[in-house]
N, C-alpha and C positions, 0 to 999 in steps of 0.2 A: 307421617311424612315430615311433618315441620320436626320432630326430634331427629330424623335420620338427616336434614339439612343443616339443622346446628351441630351436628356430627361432626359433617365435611367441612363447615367451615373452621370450626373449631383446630380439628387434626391439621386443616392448611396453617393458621395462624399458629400452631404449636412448630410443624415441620419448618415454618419459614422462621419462627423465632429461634429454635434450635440452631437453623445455617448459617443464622445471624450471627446468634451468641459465637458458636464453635471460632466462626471466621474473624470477630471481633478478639478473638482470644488466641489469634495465629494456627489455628489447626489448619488451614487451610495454606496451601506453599504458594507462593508469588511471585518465586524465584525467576529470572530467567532463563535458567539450565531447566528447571524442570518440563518434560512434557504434558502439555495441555490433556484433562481430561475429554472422552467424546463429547460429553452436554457440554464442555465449555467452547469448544472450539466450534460446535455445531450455529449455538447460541450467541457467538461473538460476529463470526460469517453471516447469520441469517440477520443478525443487526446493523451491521456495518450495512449489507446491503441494501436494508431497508431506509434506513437515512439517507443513503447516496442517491438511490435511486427516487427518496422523495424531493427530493433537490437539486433533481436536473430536468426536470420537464421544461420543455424550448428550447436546450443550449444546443447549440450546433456548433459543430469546428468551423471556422470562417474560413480556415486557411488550406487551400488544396495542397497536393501531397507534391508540390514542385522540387525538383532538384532543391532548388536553393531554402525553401521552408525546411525540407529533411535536413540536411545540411547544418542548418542554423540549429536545429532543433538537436542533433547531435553534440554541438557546439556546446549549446547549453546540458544538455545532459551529462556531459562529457564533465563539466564544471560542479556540476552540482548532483549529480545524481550516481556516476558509478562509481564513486566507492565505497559505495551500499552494494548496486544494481549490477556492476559488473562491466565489463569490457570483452571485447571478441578474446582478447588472451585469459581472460581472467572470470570467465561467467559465474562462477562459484566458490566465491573467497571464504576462507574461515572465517574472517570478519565479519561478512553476512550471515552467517550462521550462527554469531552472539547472540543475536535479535532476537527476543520473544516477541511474537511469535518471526518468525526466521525471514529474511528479506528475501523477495525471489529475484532470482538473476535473471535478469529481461535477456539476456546471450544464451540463456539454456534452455527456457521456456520463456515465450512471448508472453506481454500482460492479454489476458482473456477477457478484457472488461472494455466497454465502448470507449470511443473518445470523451465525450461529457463525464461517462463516470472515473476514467483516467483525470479528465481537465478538475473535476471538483476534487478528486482526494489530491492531486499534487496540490493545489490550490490553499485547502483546510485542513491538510494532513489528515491522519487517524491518532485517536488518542489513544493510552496506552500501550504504544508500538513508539519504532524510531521515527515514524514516518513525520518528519515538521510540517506544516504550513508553510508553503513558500508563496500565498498571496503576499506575505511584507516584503518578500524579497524579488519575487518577479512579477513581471509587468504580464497584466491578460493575455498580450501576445506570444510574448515571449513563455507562457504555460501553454499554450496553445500549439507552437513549434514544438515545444519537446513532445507534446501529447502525438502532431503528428509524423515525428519521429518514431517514436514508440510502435505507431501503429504499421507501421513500416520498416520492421527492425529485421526481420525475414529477408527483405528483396533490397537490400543496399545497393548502392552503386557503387563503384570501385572509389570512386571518387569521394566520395561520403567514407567507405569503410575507411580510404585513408586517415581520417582524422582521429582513427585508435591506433596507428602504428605508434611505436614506441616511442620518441620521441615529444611527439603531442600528447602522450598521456600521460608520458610521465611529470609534467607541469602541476600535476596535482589533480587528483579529481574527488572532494569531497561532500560529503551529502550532507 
């Protein structure tokens, strides 16, 4: 029994020095055009989400879903986030689709992820993606409004949608 256990551990520390070397020696592609293999992208997603979700137990959105918080939150998105994320005219830009792995258009598909765990990745970003850290650049609140914007991108008001007419967006909206 203890030879068939120095076995496995052995062949692990061979298979993991093997992926090492190969990957230290470029066989392995990093490209951003390339598509992600299953175990990477599997393996990237089940990480991400376990970080995020160890790092939001208690956060609550403070700020209810009022006209004027959506609004604001728009505002800010609008500035900072869709020309990545996308606009009602624009849900799915080639530019978003540079991104390894690819930015999703919040106008085509809503984020599926709660408030808190929206509020911690705009907050700390994600590393190796486009996605920045916008704690140095926005204020708790103001991550907050976009998050509940976000979470309300579905049921807009006219009033709200107005602030992607053309005009207003075309001011620049970059991530």
């Amino acid at each position: 029994m203890r030879t068939f256990v120095l076995g496995v551990i052995l062949t692990l520390v061979l298979l993991f020095g093997a992926v090492y070397e190969g990957a230290r020696l470029g066989y392995i592609y990093l490209g951003a055009d390339g598509k992600p293999s299953f175990a990477e992208s599997r393996l990237a997603m089940s990480v991400l989400d376990a970080s995020v979700n160890r790092n939001i137990p208690g956060l609550v959105n403070p700020y209810s879903p009022t006209e004027e918080n959506v609004a604001e939150g728009a505002n800010i998105y609008l500035a900072h986030c869709a020309g990545c994320h996308g606009v009602p005219a624009n849900p799915d830009s080639v530019f978003a689709r540079s991104f390894y792995p690819p930015v999703p258009g919040f106008f085509k598909a809503p984020p599926d992820m709660s408030e808190p765990q929206n509020f911690y990745i705009v907050k700390h970003g994600i590393r190796w993606t486009g996605m920045p850290a916008f704690g140095g650049t926005l204020t708790d609140p103001q991550i907050w409004q976009t998050v509940t914007f976000l979470s309300h991108i579905t049921n807009l008001s006219p009033a709200t949608r107005k602030i992607f007419d053309y005009p207003a967006a075309s001011s620049g909206a970059a991530h």
